[in-house]
N, C-alpha and C positions, 0 to 999 in steps of 0.2 A: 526488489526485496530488501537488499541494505540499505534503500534512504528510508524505505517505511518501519524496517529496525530502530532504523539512530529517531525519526520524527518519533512512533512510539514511545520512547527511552525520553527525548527530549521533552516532551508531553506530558509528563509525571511528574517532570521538575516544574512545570510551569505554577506561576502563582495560585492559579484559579483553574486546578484541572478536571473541574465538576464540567465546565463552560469547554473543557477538550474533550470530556468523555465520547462524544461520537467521534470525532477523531482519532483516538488512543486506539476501540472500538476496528473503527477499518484501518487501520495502519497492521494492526494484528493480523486482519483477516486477507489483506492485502497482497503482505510477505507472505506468508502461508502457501497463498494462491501461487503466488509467485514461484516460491522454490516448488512448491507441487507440479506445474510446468515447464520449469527447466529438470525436475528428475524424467518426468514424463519423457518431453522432448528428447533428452538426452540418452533413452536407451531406445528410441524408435517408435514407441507404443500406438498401437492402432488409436488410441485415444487421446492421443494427443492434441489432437485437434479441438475435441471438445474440452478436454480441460484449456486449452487455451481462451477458448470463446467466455469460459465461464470466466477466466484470468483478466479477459480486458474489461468487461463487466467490473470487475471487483476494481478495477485501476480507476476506470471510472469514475466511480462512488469514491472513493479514497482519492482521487485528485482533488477531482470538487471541494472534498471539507475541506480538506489541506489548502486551496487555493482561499478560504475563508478567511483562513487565520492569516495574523501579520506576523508570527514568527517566522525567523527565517529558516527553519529546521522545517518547516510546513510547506514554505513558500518552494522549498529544494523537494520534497519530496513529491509534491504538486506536480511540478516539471519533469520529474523523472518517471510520475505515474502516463503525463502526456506523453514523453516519448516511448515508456511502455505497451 
Protein backbone atom coordinates (compact mmCIF):
# COMPACT_ATOMS: atom_id res chain seq x y z
CA UNK A 1 0.00 0.00 0.00
CA UNK A 2 2.96 2.61 0.80
CA UNK A 3 4.84 2.07 -2.49
CA UNK A 4 1.49 2.38 -4.44
CA UNK A 5 0.98 5.75 -2.18
CA UNK A 6 4.50 7.36 -2.89
CA UNK A 7 4.35 5.64 -7.16
CA UNK A 8 0.77 7.51 -7.16
CA UNK A 9 2.13 10.78 -5.57
CA UNK A 10 5.16 10.34 -7.81
CA UNK A 11 3.03 10.02 -11.01
CA UNK A 12 1.49 13.56 -10.72
CA UNK A 13 4.88 14.98 -10.85
CA UNK A 14 5.79 13.17 -13.92
CA UNK A 15 6.27 15.15 -17.08
CA UNK A 16 3.61 13.61 -19.18
CA UNK A 17 1.05 12.29 -16.55
CA UNK A 18 -1.75 11.98 -19.28
CA UNK A 19 0.80 8.75 -20.60
CA UNK A 20 0.55 7.62 -16.33
CA UNK A 21 -3.13 7.95 -15.99
CA UNK A 22 -3.70 4.18 -15.78
CA UNK A 23 -1.12 3.90 -13.69
CA UNK A 24 -1.90 6.95 -11.12
CA UNK A 25 -5.49 4.98 -11.78
CA UNK A 26 -4.35 1.41 -10.12
CA UNK A 27 -1.78 2.70 -7.80
CA UNK A 28 -5.17 4.22 -6.05
CA UNK A 29 -7.09 1.26 -6.30
CA UNK A 30 -4.16 -0.89 -5.44
CA UNK A 31 -3.41 0.85 -1.87
CA UNK A 32 -6.96 0.93 -1.11
CA UNK A 33 -7.16 -2.85 -1.65
CA UNK A 34 -4.32 -3.15 0.22
CA UNK A 35 -5.01 -1.38 3.54
CA UNK A 36 -8.74 -2.96 3.06
CA UNK A 37 -6.94 -6.24 3.73
CA UNK A 38 -4.53 -5.64 6.26
CA UNK A 39 -7.86 -4.00 8.32
CA UNK A 40 -9.74 -7.04 7.29
CA UNK A 41 -6.90 -9.52 8.08
CA UNK A 42 -6.09 -7.86 11.17
CA UNK A 43 -9.37 -8.13 13.23
CA UNK A 44 -9.90 -11.85 11.96
CA UNK A 45 -12.89 -11.39 9.73
CA UNK A 46 -14.51 -14.39 8.19
CA UNK A 47 -13.78 -12.41 4.83
CA UNK A 48 -10.85 -12.02 4.81
CA UNK A 49 -10.01 -14.31 2.62
CA UNK A 50 -11.85 -12.99 -0.13
CA UNK A 51 -10.85 -9.60 0.23
CA UNK A 52 -7.54 -10.85 -0.10
CA UNK A 53 -8.15 -12.74 -3.37
CA UNK A 54 -9.73 -9.68 -4.73
CA UNK A 55 -6.22 -7.73 -3.14
CA UNK A 56 -3.83 -9.96 -5.17
CA UNK A 57 -5.99 -9.48 -8.39
CA UNK A 58 -5.58 -5.70 -7.95
CA UNK A 59 -1.59 -6.16 -7.22
CA UNK A 60 -1.56 -7.78 -10.20
CA UNK A 61 -2.99 -5.21 -12.52
CA UNK A 62 -1.02 -2.47 -10.58
CA UNK A 63 2.40 -4.47 -10.98
CA UNK A 64 2.08 -4.91 -14.57
CA UNK A 65 1.60 -0.97 -15.29
CA UNK A 66 4.11 -0.03 -13.04
CA UNK A 67 6.62 -2.63 -14.36
CA UNK A 68 5.89 -0.53 -17.80
CA UNK A 69 7.02 2.48 -16.87
CA UNK A 70 10.84 3.31 -16.45
CA UNK A 71 10.47 5.46 -13.48
CA UNK A 72 11.92 4.19 -10.56
CA UNK A 73 9.04 5.11 -8.13
CA UNK A 74 7.16 2.41 -10.73
CA UNK A 75 9.76 0.09 -11.12
CA UNK A 76 9.73 -0.05 -6.79
CA UNK A 77 6.29 -0.20 -6.64
CA UNK A 78 6.18 -3.08 -9.32
CA UNK A 79 8.28 -5.34 -7.10
CA UNK A 80 6.57 -4.75 -4.08
CA UNK A 81 3.09 -5.31 -5.81
CA UNK A 82 5.05 -8.90 -6.91
CA UNK A 83 5.99 -9.64 -3.64
CA UNK A 84 2.57 -8.66 -2.42
Amino acid sequence: AEACEACHDACLSEQDVKMMAECIRLDKDCAQACWAAASYMSRGSRFAAAVCRLCVEICDACGAECAQHEAEHCQRCAEACRLC
